[in-house]
VMD Tcl script that builds the backbone (N, CA, C; Angstrom):
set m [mol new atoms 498]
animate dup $m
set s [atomselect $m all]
$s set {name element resname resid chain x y z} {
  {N N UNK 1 A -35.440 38.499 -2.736}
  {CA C UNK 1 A -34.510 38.070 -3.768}
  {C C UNK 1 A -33.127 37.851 -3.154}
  {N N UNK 2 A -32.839 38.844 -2.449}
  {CA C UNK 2 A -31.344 38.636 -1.495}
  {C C UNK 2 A -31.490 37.213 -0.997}
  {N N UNK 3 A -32.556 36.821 0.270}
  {CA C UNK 3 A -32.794 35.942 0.620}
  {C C UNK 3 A -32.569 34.437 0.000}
  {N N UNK 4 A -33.268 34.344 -1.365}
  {CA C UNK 4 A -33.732 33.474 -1.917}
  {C C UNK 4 A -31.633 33.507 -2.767}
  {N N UNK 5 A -31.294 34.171 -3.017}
  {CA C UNK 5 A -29.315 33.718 -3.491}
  {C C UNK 5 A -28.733 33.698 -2.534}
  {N N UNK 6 A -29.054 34.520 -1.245}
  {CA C UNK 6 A -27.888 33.613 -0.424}
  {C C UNK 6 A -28.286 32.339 0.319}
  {N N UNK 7 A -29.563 32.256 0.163}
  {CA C UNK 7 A -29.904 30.468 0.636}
  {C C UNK 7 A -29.365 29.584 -0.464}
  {N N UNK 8 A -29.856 29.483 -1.497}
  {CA C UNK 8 A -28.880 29.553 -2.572}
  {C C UNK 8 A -27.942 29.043 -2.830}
  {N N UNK 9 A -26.772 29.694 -2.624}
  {CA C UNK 9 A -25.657 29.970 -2.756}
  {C C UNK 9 A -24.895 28.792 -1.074}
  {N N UNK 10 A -25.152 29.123 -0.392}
  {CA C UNK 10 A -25.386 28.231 0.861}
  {C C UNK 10 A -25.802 27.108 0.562}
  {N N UNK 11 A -26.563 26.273 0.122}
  {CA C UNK 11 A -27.109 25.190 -0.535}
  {C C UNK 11 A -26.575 24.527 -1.277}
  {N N UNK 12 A -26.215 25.168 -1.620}
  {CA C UNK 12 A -24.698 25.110 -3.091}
  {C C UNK 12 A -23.443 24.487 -2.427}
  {N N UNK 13 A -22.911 25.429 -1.877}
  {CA C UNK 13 A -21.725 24.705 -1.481}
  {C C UNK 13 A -21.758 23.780 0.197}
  {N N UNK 14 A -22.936 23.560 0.419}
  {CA C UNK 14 A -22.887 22.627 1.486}
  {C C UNK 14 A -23.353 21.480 0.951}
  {N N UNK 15 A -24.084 21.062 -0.265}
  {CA C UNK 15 A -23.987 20.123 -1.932}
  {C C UNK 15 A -22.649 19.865 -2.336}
  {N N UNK 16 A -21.917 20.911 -2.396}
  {CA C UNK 16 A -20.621 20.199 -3.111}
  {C C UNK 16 A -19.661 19.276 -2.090}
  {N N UNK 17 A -19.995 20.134 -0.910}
  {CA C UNK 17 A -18.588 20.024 0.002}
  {C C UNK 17 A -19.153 18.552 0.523}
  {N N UNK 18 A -20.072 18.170 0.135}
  {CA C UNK 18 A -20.912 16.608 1.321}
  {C C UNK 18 A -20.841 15.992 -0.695}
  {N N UNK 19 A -20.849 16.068 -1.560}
  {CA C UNK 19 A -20.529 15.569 -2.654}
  {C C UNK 19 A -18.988 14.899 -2.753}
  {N N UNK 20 A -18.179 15.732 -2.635}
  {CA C UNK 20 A -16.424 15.658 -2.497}
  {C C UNK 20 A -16.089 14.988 -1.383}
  {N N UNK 21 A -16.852 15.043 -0.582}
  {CA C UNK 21 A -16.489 14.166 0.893}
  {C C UNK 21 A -17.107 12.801 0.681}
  {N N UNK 22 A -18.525 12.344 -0.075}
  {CA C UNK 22 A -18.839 11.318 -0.416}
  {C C UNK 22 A -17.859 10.578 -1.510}
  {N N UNK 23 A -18.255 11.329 -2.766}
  {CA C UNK 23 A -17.667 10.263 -3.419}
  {C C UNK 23 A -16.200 10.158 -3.692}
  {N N UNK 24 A -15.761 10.718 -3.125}
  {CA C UNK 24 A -14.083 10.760 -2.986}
  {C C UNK 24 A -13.331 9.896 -2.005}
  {N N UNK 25 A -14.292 9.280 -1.313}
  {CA C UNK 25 A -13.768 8.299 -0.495}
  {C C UNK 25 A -13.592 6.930 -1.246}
  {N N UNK 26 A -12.301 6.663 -0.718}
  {CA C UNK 26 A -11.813 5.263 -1.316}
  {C C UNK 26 A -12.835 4.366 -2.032}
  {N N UNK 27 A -14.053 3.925 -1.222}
  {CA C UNK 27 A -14.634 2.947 -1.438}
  {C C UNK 27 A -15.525 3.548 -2.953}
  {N N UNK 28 A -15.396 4.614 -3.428}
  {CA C UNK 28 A -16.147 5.108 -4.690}
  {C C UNK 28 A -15.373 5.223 -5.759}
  {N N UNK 29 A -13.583 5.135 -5.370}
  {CA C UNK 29 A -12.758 5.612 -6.510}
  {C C UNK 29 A -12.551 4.452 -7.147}
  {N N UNK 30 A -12.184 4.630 -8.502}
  {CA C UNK 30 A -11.710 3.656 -9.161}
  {C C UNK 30 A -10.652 2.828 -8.671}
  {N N UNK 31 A -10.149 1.552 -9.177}
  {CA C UNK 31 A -9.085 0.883 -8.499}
  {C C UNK 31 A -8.021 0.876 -9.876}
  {N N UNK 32 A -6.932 1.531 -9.241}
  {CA C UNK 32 A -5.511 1.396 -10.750}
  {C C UNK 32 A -4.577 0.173 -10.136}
  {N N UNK 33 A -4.190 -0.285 -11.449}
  {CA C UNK 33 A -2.758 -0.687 -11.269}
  {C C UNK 33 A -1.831 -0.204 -12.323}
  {N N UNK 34 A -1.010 0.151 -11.937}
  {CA C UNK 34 A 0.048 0.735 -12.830}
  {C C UNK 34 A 1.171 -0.809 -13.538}
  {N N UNK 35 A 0.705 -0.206 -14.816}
  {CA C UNK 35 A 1.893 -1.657 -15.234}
  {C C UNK 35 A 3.513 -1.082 -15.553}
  {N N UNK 36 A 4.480 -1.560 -14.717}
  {CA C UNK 36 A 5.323 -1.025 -15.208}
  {C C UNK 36 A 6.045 -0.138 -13.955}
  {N N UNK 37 A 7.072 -0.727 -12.963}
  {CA C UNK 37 A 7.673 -0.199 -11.938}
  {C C UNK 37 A 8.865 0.243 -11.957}
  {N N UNK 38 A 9.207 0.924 -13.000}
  {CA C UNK 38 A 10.356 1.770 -13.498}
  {C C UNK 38 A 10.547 3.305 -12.984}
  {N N UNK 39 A 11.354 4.186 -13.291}
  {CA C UNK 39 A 11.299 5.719 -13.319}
  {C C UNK 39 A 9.703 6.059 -13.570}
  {N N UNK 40 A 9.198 5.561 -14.084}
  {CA C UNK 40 A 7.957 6.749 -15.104}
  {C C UNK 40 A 7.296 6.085 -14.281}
  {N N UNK 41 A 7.007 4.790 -13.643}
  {CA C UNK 41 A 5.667 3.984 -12.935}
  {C C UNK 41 A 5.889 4.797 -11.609}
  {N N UNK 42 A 7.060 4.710 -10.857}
  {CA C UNK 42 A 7.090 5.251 -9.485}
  {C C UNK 42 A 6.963 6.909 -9.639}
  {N N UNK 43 A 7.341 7.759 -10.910}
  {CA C UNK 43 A 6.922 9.025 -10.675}
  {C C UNK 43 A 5.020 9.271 -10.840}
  {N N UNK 44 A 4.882 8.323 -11.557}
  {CA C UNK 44 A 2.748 8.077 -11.741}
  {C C UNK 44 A 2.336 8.212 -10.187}
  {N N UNK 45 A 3.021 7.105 -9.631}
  {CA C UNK 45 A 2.294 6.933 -8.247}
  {C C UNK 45 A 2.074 7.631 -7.345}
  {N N UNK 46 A 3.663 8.467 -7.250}
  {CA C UNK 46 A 3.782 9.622 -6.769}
  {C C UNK 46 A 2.960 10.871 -6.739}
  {N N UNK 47 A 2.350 11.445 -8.468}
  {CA C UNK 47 A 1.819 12.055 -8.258}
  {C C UNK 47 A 0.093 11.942 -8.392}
  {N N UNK 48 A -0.138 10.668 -8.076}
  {CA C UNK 48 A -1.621 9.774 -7.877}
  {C C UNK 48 A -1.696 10.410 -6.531}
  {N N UNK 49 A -0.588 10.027 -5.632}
  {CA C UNK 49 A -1.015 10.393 -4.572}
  {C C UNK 49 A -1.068 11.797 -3.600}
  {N N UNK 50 A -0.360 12.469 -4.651}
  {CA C UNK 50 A -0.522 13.526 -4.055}
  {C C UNK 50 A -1.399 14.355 -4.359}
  {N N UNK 51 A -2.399 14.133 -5.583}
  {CA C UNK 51 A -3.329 14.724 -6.038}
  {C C UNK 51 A -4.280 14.663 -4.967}
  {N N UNK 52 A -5.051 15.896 -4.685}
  {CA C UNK 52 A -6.232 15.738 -4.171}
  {C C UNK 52 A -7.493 16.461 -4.485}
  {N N UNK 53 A -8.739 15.609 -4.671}
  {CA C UNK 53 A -8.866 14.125 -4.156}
  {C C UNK 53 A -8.121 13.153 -5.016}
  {N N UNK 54 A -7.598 12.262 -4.691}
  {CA C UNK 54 A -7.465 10.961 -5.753}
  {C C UNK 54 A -7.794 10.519 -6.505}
  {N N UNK 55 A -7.846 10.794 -8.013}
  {CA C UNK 55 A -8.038 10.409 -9.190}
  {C C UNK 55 A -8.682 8.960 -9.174}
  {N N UNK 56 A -7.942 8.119 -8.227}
  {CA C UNK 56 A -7.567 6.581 -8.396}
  {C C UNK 56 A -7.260 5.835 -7.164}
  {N N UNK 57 A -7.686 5.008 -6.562}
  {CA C UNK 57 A -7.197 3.801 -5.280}
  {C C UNK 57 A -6.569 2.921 -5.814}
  {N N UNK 58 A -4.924 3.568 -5.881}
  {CA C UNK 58 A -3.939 2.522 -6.384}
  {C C UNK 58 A -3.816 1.396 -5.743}
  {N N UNK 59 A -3.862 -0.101 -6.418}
  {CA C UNK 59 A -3.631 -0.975 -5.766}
  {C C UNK 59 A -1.899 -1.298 -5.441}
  {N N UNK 60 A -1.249 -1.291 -6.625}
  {CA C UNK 60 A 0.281 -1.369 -6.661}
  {C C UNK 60 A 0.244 -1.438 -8.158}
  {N N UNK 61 A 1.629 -2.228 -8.449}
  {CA C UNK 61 A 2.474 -2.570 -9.601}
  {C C UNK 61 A 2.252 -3.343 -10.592}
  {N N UNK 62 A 2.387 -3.415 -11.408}
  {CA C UNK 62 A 2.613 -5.378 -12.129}
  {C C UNK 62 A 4.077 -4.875 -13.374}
  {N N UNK 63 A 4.905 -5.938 -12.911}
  {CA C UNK 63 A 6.587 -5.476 -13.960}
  {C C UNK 63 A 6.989 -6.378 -14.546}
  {N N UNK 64 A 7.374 -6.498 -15.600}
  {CA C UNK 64 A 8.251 -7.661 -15.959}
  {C C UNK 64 A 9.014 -8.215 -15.188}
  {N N UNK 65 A 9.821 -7.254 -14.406}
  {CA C UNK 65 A 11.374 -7.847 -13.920}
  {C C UNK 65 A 10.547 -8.638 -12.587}
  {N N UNK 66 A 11.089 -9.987 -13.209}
  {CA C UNK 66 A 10.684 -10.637 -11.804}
  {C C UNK 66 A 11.090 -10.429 -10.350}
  {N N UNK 67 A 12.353 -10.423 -10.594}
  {CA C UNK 67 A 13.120 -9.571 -8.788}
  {C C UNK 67 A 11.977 -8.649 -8.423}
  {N N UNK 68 A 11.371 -7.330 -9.156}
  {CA C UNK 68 A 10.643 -6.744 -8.351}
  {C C UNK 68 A 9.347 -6.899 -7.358}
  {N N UNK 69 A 9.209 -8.523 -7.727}
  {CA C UNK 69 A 7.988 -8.782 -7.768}
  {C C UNK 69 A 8.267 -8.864 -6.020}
  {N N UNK 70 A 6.830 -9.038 -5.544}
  {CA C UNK 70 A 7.066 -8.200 -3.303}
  {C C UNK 70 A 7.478 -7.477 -2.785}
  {N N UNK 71 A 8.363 -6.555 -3.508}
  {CA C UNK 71 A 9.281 -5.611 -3.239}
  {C C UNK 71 A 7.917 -4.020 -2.871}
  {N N UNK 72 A 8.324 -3.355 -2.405}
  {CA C UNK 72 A 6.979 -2.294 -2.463}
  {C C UNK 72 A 8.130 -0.946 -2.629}
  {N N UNK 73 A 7.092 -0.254 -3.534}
  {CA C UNK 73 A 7.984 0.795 -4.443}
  {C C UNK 73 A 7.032 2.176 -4.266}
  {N N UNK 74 A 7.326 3.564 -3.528}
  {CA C UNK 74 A 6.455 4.227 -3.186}
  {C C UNK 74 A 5.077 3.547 -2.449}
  {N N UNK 75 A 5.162 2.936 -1.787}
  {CA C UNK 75 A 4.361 2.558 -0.415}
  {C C UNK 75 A 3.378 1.610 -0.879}
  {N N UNK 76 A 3.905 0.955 -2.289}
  {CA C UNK 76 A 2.664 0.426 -3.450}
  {C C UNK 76 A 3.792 -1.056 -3.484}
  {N N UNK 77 A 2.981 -2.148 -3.872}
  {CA C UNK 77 A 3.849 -3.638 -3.771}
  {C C UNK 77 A 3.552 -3.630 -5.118}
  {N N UNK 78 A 4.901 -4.581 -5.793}
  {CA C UNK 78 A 4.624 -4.885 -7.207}
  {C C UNK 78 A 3.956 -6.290 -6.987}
  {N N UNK 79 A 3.161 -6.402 -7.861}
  {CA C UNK 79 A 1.992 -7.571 -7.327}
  {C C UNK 79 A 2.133 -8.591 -7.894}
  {N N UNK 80 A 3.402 -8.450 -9.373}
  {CA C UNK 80 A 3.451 -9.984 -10.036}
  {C C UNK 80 A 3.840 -8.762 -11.508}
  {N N UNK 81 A 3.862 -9.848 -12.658}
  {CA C UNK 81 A 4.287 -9.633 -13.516}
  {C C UNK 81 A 2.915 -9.925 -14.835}
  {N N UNK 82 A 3.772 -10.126 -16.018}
  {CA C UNK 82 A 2.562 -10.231 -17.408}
  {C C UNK 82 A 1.473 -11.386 -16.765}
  {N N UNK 83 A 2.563 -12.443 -16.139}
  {CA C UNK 83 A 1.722 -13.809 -16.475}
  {C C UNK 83 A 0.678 -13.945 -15.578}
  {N N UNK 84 A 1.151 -12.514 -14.525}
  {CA C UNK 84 A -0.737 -12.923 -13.539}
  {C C UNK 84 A -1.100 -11.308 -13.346}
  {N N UNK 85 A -1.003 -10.901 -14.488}
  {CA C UNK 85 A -1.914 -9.757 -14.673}
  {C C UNK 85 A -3.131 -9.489 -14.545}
  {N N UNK 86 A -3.572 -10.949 -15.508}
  {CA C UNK 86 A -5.158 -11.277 -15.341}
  {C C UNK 86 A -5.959 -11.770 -14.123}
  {N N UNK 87 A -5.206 -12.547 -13.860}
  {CA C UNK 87 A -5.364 -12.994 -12.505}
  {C C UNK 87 A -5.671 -12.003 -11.188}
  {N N UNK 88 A -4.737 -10.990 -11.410}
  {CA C UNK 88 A -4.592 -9.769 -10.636}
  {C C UNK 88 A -5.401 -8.615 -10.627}
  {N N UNK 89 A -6.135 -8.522 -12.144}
  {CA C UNK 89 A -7.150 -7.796 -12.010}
  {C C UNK 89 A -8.200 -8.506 -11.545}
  {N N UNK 90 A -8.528 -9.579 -11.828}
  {CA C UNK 90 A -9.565 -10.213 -11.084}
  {C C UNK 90 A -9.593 -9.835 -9.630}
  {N N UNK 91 A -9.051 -11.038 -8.830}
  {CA C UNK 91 A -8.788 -10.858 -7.287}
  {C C UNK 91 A -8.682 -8.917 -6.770}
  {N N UNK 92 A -8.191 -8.594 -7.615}
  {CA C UNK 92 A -8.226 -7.195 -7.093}
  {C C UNK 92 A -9.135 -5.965 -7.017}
  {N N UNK 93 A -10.087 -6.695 -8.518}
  {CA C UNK 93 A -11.895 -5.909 -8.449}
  {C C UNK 93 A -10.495 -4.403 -8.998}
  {N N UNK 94 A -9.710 -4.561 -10.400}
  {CA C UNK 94 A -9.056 -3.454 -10.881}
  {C C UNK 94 A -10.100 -3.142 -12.010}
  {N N UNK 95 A -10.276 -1.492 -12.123}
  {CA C UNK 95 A -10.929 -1.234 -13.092}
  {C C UNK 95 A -10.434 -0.639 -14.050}
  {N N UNK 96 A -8.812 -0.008 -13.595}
  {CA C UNK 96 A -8.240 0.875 -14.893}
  {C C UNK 96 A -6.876 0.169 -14.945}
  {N N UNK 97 A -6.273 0.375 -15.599}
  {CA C UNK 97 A -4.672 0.250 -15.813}
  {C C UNK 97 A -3.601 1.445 -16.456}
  {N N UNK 98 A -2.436 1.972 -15.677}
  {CA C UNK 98 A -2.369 2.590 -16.105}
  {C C UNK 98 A -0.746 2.479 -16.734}
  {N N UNK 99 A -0.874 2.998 -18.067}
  {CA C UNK 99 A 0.655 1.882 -18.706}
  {C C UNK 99 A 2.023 2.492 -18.513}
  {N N UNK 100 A 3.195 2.316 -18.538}
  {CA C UNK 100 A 3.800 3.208 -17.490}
  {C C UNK 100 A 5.464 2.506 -18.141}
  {N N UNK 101 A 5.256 1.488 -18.771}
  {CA C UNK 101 A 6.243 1.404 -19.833}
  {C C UNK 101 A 7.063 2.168 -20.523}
  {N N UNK 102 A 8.466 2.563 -20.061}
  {CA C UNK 102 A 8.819 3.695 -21.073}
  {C C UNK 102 A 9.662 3.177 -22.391}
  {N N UNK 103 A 10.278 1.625 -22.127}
  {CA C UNK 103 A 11.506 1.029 -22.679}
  {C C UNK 103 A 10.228 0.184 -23.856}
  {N N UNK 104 A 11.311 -0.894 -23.989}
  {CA C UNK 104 A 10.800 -1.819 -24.974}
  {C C UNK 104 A 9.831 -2.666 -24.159}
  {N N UNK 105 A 8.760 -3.287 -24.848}
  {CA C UNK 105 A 7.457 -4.003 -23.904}
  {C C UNK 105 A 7.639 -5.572 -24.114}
  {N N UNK 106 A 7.573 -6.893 -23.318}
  {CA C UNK 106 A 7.673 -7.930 -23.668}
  {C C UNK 106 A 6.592 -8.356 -25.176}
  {N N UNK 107 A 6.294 -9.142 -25.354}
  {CA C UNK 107 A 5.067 -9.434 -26.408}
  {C C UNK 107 A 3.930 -10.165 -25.683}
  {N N UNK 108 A 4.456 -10.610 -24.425}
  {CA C UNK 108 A 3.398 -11.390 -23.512}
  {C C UNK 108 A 2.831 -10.275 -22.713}
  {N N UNK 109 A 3.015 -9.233 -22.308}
  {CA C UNK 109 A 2.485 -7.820 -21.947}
  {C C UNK 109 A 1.227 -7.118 -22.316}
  {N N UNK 110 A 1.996 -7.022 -23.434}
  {CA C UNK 110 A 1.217 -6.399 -24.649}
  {C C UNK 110 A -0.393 -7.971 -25.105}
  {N N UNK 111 A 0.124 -9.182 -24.544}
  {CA C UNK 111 A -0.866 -9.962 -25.150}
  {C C UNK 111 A -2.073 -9.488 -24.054}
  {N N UNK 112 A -1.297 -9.779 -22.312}
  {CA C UNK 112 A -1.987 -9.478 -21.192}
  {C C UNK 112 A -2.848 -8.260 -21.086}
  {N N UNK 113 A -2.537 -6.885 -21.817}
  {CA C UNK 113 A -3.260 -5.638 -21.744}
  {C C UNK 113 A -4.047 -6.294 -22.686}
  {N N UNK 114 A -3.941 -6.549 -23.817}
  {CA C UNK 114 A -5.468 -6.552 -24.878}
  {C C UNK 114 A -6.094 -7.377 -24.459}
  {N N UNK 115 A -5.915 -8.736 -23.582}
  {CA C UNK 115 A -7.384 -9.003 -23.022}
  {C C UNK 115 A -7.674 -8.700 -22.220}
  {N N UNK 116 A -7.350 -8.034 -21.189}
  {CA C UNK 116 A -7.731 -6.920 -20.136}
  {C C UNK 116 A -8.525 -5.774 -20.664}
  {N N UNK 117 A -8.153 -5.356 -21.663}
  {CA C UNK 117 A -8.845 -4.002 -22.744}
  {C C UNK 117 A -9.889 -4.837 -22.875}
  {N N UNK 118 A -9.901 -6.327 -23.755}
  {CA C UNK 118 A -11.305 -7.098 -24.243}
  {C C UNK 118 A -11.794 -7.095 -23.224}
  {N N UNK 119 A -11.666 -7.062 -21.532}
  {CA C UNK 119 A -12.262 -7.486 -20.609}
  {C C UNK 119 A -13.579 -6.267 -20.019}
  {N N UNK 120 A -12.637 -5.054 -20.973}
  {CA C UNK 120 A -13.342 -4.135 -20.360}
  {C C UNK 120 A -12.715 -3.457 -19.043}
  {N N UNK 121 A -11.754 -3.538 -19.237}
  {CA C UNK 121 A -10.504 -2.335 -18.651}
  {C C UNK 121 A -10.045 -1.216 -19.095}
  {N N UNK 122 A -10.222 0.055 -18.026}
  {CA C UNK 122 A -9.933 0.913 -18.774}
  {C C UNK 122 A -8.529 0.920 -19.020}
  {N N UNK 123 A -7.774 1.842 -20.138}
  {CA C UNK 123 A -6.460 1.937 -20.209}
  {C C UNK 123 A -5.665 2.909 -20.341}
  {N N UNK 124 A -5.433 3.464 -19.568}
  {CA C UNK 124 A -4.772 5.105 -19.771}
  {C C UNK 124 A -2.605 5.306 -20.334}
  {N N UNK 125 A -2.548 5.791 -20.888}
  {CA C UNK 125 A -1.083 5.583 -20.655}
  {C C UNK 125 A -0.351 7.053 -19.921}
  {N N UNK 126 A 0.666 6.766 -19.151}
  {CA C UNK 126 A 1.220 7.848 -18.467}
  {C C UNK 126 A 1.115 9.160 -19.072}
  {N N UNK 127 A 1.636 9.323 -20.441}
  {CA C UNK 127 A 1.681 10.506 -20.888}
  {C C UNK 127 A 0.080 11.371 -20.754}
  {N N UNK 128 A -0.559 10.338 -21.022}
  {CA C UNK 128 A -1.847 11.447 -20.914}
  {C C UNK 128 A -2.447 11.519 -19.852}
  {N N UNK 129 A -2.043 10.734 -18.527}
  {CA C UNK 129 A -3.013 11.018 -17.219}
  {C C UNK 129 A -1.762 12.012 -16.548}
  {N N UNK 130 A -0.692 12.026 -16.996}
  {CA C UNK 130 A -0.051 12.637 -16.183}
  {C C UNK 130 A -0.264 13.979 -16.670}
  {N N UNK 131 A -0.686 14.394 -17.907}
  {CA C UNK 131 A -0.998 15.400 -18.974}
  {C C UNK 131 A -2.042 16.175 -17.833}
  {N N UNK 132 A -3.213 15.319 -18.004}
  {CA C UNK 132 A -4.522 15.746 -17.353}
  {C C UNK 132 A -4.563 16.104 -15.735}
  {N N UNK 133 A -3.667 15.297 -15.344}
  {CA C UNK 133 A -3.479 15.447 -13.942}
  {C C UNK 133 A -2.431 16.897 -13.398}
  {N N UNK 134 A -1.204 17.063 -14.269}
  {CA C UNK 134 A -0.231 17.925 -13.738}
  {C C UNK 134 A -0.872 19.121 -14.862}
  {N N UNK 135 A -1.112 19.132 -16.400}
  {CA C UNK 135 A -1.046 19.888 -16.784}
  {C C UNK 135 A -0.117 20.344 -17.874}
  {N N UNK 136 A 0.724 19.581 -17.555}
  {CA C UNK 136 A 2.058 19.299 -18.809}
  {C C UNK 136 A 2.448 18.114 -18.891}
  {N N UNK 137 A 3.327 18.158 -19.896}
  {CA C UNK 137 A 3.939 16.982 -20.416}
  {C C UNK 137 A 5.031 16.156 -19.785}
  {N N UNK 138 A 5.406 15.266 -19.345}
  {CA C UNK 138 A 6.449 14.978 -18.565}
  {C C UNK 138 A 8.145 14.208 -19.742}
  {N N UNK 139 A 8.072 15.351 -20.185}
  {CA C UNK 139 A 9.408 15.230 -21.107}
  {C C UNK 139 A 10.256 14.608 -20.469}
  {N N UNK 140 A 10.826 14.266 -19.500}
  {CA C UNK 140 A 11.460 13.792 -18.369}
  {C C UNK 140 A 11.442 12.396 -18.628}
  {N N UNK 141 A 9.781 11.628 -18.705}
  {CA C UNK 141 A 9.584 10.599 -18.578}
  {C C UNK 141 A 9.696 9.942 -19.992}
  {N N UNK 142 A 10.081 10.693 -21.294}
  {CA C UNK 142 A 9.358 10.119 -22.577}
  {C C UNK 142 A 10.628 9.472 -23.376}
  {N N UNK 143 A 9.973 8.882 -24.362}
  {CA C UNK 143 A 11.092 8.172 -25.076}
  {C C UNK 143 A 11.119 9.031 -26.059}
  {N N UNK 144 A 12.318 8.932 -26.977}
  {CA C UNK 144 A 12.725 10.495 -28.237}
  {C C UNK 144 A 12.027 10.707 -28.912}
  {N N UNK 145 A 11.231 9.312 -29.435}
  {CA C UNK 145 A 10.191 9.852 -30.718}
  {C C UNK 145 A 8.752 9.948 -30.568}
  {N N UNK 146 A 8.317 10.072 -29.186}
  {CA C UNK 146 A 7.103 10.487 -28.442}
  {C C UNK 146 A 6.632 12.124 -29.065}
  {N N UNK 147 A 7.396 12.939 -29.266}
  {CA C UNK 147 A 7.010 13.891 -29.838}
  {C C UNK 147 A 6.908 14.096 -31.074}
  {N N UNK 148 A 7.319 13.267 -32.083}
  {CA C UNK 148 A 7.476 12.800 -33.123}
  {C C UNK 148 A 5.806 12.334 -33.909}
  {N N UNK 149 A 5.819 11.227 -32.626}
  {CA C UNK 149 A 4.517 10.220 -32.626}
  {C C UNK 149 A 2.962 11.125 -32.453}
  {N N UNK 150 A 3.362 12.113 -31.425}
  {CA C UNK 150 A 2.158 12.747 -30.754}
  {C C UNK 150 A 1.839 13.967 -32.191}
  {N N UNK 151 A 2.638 14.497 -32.624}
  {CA C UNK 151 A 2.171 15.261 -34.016}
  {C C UNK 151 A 1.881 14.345 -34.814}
  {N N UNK 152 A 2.088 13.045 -35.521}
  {CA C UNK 152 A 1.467 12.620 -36.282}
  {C C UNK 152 A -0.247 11.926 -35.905}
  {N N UNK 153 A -0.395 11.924 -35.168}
  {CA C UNK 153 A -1.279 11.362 -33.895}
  {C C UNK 153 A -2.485 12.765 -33.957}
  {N N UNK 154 A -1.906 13.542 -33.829}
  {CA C UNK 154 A -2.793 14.946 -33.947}
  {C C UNK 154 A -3.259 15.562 -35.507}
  {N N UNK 155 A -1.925 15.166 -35.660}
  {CA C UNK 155 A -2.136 15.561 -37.666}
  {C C UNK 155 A -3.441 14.667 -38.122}
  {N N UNK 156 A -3.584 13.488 -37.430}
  {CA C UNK 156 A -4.080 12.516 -38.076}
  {C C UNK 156 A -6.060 12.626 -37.720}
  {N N UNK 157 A -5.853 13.427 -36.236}
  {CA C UNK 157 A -7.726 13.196 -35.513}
  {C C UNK 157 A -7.561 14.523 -35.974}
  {N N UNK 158 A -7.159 15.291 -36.968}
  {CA C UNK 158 A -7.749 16.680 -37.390}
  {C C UNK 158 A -8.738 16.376 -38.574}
  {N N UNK 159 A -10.234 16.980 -38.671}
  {CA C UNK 159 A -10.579 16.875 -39.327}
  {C C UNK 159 A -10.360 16.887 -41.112}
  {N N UNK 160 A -9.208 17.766 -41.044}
  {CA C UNK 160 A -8.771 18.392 -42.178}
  {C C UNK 160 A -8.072 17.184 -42.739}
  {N N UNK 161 A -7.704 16.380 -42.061}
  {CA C UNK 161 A -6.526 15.506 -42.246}
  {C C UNK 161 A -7.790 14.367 -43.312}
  {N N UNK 162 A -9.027 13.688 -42.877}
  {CA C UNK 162 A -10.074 12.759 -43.143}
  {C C UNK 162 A -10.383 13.718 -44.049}
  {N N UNK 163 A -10.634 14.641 -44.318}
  {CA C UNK 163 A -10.969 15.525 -46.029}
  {C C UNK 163 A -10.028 15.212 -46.969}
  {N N UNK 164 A -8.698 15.569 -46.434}
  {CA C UNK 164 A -7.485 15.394 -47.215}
  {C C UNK 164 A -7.525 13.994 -47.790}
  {N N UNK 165 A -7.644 12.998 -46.753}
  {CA C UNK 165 A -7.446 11.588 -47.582}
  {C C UNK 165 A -8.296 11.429 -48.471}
  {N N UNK 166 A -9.552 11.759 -47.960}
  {CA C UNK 166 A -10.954 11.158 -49.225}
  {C C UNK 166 A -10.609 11.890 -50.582}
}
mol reanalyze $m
mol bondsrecalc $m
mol representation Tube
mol addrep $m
């Protein structure tokens, strides 16, 4: 019985450790682009990369502000803007996006993410990967009525809340 748990147990973690070394390599991770190369986009990237393993194989940027566009911001290039978003996930084989907007959003942005979403993109927004990733909230990064928004948001997926209305 000794025998048979510490083979076991040995088995086990020479499984995980050849698991974490497989699929954690670049060529298995998802591919992000972060929309949005502001304060809140360059602190995302930042801590994309320091996570380990990597959540994500950031490709770079995509910003409104055209000036940023070639410029490389945390070791990541902004790759273009709304109007070749699409374009950009294509050529780039992107599978997530991650939204990173803290200000006001163009309306051509906002057109570019929903057919990217129709395309079958995933879509995360900062507050909650940075949530999942660090563990807290990045108050730092948020706009005033984000906390405002996030209780009604919670009030609302409580079950109690779908009793209440009916």
């Amino acid at each position: 019985v000794a025998f048979f748990i510490g083979s076991v147990s040995v088995l086990t973690l020479i499984w995980r450790f050849t698991y974490i070394q497989i699929f954690t390599a670049p060529t298995f991770l998802r591919r992000a682009l972060i929309i949005g190369a502001g304060r809140s986009g360059c602190t995302m990237a930042r801590i994309i990369k320091n996570c380990v393993p990597m959540p994500f194989n950031l490709v770079g940027f995509i910003d409104d502000d055209k000036l940023k566009k070639g410029k490389v911001l945390e070791g990541l290039p902004v790759l273009g803007d709304n109007e070749t978003l699409l374009k950009t996930i294509e050529s780039e084989h992107i599978t997530d996006l991650i939204f990173s907007i803290s200000g006001d959003m163009q309306p051509e942005t906002f057109s570019s993410i929903l057919r990217a979403k129709e395309n079958g993109i995933e879509i995360t927004t900062m507050p909650i990967l940075y949530e999942e990733l660090i563990g807290r909230v990045p108050i730092f990064l948020l706009e005033d009525d984000w906390i405002l928004r996030s209780f009604v948001d919670h009030a609302r997926s409580t079950s109690g809340y779908e009793t209440l209305k009916r």
